[in-house]
N, C-alpha and C positions, 0 to 999 in steps of 0.2 A: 749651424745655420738656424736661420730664426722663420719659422712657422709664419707665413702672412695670415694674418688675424680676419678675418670676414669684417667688415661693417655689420654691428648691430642691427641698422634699420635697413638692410639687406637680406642680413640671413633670416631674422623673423618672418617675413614676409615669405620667403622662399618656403621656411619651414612648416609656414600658415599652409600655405597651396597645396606640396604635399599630401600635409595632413588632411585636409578636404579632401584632396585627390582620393586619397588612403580611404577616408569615410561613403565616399561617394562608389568607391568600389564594392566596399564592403555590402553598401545599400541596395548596389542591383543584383549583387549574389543573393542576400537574404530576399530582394523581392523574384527573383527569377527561383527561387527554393518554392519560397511560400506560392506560385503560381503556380510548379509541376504538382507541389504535393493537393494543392486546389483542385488542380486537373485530375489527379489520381483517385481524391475523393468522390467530386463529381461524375468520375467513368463509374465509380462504384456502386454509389449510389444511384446512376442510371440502371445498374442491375438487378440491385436489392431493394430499392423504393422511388420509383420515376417523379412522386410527388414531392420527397425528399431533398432529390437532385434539381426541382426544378426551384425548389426554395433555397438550396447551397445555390444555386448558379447567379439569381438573385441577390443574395448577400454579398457573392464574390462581388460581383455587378458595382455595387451600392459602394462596398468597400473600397472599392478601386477608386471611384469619382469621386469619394472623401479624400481621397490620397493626394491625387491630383489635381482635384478641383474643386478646394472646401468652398470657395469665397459661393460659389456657382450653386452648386449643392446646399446650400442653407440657405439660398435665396430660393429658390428651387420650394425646400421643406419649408421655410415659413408662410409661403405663398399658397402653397397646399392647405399645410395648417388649417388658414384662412378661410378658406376655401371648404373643407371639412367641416368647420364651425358653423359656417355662414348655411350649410347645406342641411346640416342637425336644426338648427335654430328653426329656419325658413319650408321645410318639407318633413322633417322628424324621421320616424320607424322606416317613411317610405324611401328616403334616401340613408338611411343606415345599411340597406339590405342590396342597394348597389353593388354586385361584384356577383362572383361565381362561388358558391359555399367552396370551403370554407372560409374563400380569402373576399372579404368586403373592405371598401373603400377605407375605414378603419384600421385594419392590417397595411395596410399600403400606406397610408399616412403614418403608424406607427414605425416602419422597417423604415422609411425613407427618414424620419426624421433622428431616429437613433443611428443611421449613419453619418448624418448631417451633425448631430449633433457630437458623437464621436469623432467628427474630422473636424469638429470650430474650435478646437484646444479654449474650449470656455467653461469645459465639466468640473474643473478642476478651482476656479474660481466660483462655480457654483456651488459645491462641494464645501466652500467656508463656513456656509451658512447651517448652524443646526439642524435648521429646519429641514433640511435638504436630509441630515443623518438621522432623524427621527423617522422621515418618508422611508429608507434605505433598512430600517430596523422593523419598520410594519410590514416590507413588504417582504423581509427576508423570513418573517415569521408567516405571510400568509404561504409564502415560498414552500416552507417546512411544512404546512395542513394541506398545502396541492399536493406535491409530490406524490407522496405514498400512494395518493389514489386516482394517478392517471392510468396505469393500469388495469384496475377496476373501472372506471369510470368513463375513461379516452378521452374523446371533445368534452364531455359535458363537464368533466374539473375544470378542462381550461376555459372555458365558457363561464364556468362560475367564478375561477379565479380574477376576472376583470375587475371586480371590485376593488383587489389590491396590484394586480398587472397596469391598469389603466395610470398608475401614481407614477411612470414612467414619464409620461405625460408632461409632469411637473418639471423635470430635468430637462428636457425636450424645449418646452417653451421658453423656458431662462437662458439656454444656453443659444438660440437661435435667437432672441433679444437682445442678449450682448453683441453676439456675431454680428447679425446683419444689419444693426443699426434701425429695427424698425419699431422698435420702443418709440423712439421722439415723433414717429408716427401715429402712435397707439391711439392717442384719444382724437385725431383727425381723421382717423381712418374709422371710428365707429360713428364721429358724428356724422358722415358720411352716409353710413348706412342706418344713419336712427327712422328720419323719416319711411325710408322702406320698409324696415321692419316694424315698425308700429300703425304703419297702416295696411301693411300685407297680410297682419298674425291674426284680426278679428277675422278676416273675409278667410281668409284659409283654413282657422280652426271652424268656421260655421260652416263651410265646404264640406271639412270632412265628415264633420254629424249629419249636416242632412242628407250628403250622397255618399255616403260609405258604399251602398251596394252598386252605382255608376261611376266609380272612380275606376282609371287604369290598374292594372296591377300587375308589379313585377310578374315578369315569365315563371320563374326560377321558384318564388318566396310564396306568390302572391299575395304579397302587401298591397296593402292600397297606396296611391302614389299624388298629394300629401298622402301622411298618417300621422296628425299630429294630438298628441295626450294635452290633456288640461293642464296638469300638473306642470309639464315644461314648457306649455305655452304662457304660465303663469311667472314662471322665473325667469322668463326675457322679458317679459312685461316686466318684472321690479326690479334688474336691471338697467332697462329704457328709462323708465320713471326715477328708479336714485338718478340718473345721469342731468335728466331736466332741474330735477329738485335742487341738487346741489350748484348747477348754475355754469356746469359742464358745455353743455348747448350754448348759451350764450357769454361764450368767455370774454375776459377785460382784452380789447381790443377788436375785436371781430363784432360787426354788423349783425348781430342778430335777428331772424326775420320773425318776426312777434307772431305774426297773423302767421304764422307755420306751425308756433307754437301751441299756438292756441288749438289746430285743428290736429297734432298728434295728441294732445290731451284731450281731443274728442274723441277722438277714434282708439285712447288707450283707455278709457272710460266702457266704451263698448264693449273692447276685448276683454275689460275683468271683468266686467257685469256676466258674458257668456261663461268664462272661465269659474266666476266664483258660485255661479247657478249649478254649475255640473258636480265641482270638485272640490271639495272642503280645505285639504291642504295644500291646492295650491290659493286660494283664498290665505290663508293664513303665513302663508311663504309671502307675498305681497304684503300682508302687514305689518309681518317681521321688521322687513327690509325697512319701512316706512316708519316703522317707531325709531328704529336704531338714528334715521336721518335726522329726524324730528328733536332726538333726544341730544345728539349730539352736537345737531347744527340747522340750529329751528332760523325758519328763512321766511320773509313775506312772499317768497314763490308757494308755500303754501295755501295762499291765496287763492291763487289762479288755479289749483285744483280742486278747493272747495267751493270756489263760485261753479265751474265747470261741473263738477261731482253733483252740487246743489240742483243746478238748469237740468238735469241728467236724470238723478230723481225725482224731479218734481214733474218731467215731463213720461216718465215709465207709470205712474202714480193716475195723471190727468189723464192718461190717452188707454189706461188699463191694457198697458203691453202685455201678451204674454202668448207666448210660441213656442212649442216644444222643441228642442235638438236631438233630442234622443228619445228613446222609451221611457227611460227612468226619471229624465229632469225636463223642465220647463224654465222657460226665460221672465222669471217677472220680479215684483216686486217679494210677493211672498214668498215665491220662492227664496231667495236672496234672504229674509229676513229669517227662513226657517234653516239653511245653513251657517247662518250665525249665531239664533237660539242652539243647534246641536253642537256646537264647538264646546259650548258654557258646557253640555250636557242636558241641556232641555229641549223636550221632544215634544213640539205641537201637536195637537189631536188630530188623527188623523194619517201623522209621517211618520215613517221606518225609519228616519235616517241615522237610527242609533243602532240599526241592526249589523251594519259593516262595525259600526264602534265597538260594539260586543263582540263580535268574533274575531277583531284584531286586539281586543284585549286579553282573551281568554287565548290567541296562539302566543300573545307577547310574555301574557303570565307561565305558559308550557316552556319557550325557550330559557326565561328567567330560574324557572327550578330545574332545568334539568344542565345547567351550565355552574351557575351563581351556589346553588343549593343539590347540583346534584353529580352525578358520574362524568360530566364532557368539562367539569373548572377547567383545567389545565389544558385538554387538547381542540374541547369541541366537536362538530361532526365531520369535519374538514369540508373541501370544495368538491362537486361533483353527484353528494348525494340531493336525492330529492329532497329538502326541508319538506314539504307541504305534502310528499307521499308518506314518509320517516314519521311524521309530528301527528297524522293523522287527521290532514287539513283538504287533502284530494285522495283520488284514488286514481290507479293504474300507474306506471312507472310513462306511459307517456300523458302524463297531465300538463296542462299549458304551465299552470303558477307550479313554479320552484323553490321562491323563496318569499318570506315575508312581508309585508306591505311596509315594510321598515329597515332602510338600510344598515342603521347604527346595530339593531337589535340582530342583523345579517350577519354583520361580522362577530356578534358576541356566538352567534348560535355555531358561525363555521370554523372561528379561532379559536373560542376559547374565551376565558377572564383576561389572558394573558393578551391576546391580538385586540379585543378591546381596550384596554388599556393604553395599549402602542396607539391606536388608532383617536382614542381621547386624547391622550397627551400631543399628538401632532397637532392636530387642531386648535389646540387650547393654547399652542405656543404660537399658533400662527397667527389664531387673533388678536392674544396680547401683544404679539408684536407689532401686528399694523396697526391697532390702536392705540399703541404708546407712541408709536411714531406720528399719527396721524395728532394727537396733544400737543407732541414736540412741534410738529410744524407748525400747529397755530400759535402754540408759545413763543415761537420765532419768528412769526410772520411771513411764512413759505407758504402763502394759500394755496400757489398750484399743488405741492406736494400731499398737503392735506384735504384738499379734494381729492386726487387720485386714492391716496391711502380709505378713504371715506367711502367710494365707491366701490373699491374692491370690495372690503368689508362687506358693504350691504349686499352686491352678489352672491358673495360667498353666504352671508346669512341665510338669503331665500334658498340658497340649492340645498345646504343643511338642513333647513324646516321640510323641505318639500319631499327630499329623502327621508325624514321620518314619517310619511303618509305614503310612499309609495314605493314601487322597485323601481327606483331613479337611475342611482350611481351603476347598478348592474349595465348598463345599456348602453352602446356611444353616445346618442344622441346626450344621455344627462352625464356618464362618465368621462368623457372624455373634456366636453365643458367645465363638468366641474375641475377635475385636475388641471385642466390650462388656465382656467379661474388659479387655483390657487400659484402656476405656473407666473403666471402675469404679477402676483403679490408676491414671489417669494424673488422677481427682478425689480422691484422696486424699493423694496427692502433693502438688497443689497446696494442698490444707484444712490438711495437717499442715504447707506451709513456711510458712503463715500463720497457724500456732497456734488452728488451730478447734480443735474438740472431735472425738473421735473419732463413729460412728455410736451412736445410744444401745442398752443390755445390749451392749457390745463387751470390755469390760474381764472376763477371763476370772475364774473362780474359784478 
């Protein structure tokens, strides 16, 4: 007898189902395992360490709604994100310190979004990019200079490790841009908040100088609540400002309201005037930014800044402004002209202001030999110890300054030759990239593309300069910015090698 034969496009289908069925089994065994064995860790860990257990339970938590509900969950984290950003930028130290130690709003946005970002299956398309394995090689070697010395050291390794932990950051942002679609949002949603922020940042950063001692202040911290530094109220300012420059604000097809224009360029006027009176290198972080724009993509919006800049000085000048904000600095014209003689290195009769110069030169010359030319080449001091008690720059082991007045020279002092290196060459490949891209696009005639590519750029320039004058990147407020800065560059990169569309109103006027 003869065997009746299945239909082909029967038995397939049958065998399909199955086989799912077969898979779909398999799936709630291993999930129904990894849930007892979760549970058994968590009883555990409620015995042995309750703080432990309450950060496994969290994780479970997080893991789980990546599982089940990535779409939710990375709307969720880029919403935060946001939200994060917009809080650093807008209120500074005093909404960094939001949360209960150890966990501040920072941790919470970092857990949330590495779940998010591990449940948007976009890690792996993020991951194509060099750039992504060059981050992944700095931070395995900052990895290698924690370790040994959380031990010794506990919180305050991990505390210092943020300079290369926060580069997470970067993966985080790319992979929630791909996900949830709100790249094509990206530059609608800051022009949105330009006007607020450039007319909030003067009046809040003068707030915090003249009332530092009548401000609220967290319970817990007590920070002042703002608590915003010069230095990063300087790099949202040339931020703001490349955005106007290159023509972001009023893009080809959108109504642009001129007379709005014209009054955030009065009121971004103010806020560097306060900013570059107090703080030398955030001054020079703004004209960073401002050369790179100039150099690469000189505009008659120019203009409108030097008429505006012009009416600004001429009326600081007539009317002999001049109001202190602090102890140390005054608001006027000489002043302004005497933190720009001390940049050259010339020191008016009369001002100190090359006294900080000198003693960040003589700690930068001390990490230089004792790394470059001396016993730490290769390992460095690692994260955790005090540089500034260690270097013999403060005293007591509870001294406020920890680490250098200079990021770059941070990580040479706690890496090594070797984590510098790692940490130059990321960088270096990340500008060449956006600005060979940003070439290509005007070579091709994609202005929207080369405006964004442009923009970033200049961000990214001032938070570089302004970390070399100050402990920026140590801190959410500047590190966590700066890494979603480079986060936002290293999704655009990858949209424009694969001919997306740039973010929509990007294509300037």
């Amino acid at each position: 007898m003869h065997r009746p034969v299945a239909e082909p496009g029967l038995a397939r289908p049958a065998a399909a189902v199955a086989l799912r069925a077969r898979r779909r089994g398999l799936g709630q065994a291993a999930w129904i395992g990894a849930v007892a064995v979760g549970g058994a860790a968590i009883a555990l860990a409620i015995l042995v360490a309750p703080e432990a257990a309450l950060a496994l339970m969290g994780a479970t938590f997080l893991g789980t709604v990546a599982i089940v509900y990535p779409d939710r969950l990375a709307r969720v984290a880029i919403g935060f994100l946001a939200f994060l950003l917009v809080g650093y930028a807008m209120v500074g130290r005093g909404f960094a310190y939001l949360g209960v130690p150890p966990v501040f709003l920072g941790e919470v946005g970092l857990a949330l979004g590495l779940a998010a970002a591990a449940g948007s299956g976009r890690i792996r398309r993020v991951l194509r990019s060099p750039i992504a394995w060059l981050l992944l090689a700095y931070m395995a070697w900052g990895a290698a200079r924690t370790l040994p010395y959380v031990g010794v050291h506990g919180v305050d390794a991990l505390r210092d490790a943020v300079l290369w932990g926060y580069g997470v950051f970067v993966l985080i942002t790319a992979a929630l841009l791909l996900r949830t679609g709100a790249w094509d949002r990206l530059v609608e949603s800051y022009r949105t908040w330009l006007p607020w922020l450039v007319l909030y940042l003067p009046f809040a950063y003068a707030v915090t100088e003249l009332f530092e001692d009548r401000l609220p202040r967290l319970p817990l911290s007590g920070v002042p609540f703002p608590d915003l530094k010069p230095g990063d109220v300087a790099v949202h300012l040339a931020g703001a400002g490349a955005f106007l420059l290159i023509g972001l604000w009023a893009s080809r097809g959108r109504s642009g309201r001129r007379w709005l224009e014209w009054i955030m360029w009065g009121s971004w006027l103010v806020g560097f005037a306060l900013v570059a009176s107090y703080n030398r290198g955030g001054m020079v972080s703004v004209a960073a930014a401002f050369l790179l724009i100039a150099t690469l993509r000189p505009s008659w919006r120019w203009l409108k800044i030097g008429i505006a800049g012009a009416v600004f000085m001429a009326s600081v000048v007539a009317l002999d402004v001049e109001f202190t904000i602090s102890e140390r600095r005054e608001v006027s014209a000489r002043q302004l002209a005497s933190n720009v003689a001390s940049v050259v290195g010339y020191q008016p009769a009369g001002e100190e202001l090359l006294e900080t110069v000198e003693w960040r030169k003589r700690w930068w010359g001390d990490i230089v030999d004792y790394t470059v030319r001396g016993p730490y080449f290769w390992t460095g001091k690692g994260y955790g110890l005090n540089l500034a008690v260690s270097d013999g720059y403060a005293h007591g082991q509870d001294a406020v300054l920890r680490s250098p007045h200079n990021g770059h020279l941070n990580v040479l002092a706690r890496s090594g030759v070797p984590g510098l290196a790692l940490w130059a060459l990321l960088h270096v490949v990340f500008a060449a990239s956006l600005l060979r891209a940003y070439l290509r696009a005007r070579r091709t005639g994609e202005e929207g593309w080369a405006a964004v590519d442009l923009w970033i750029l200049a961000v990214w320039t001032a938070f570089m300069v302004n970390a070399t004058f100050d402990v920026f990147f140590e801190g959410p407020q500047g590190g966590i910015w700066f890494w979603c800065v480079m986060g936002v560059g290293l999704t655009a990169l990858e949209l424009q090698r694969e001919g997306r569309e740039p973010p929509r109103g990007s294509e300037p006027a």
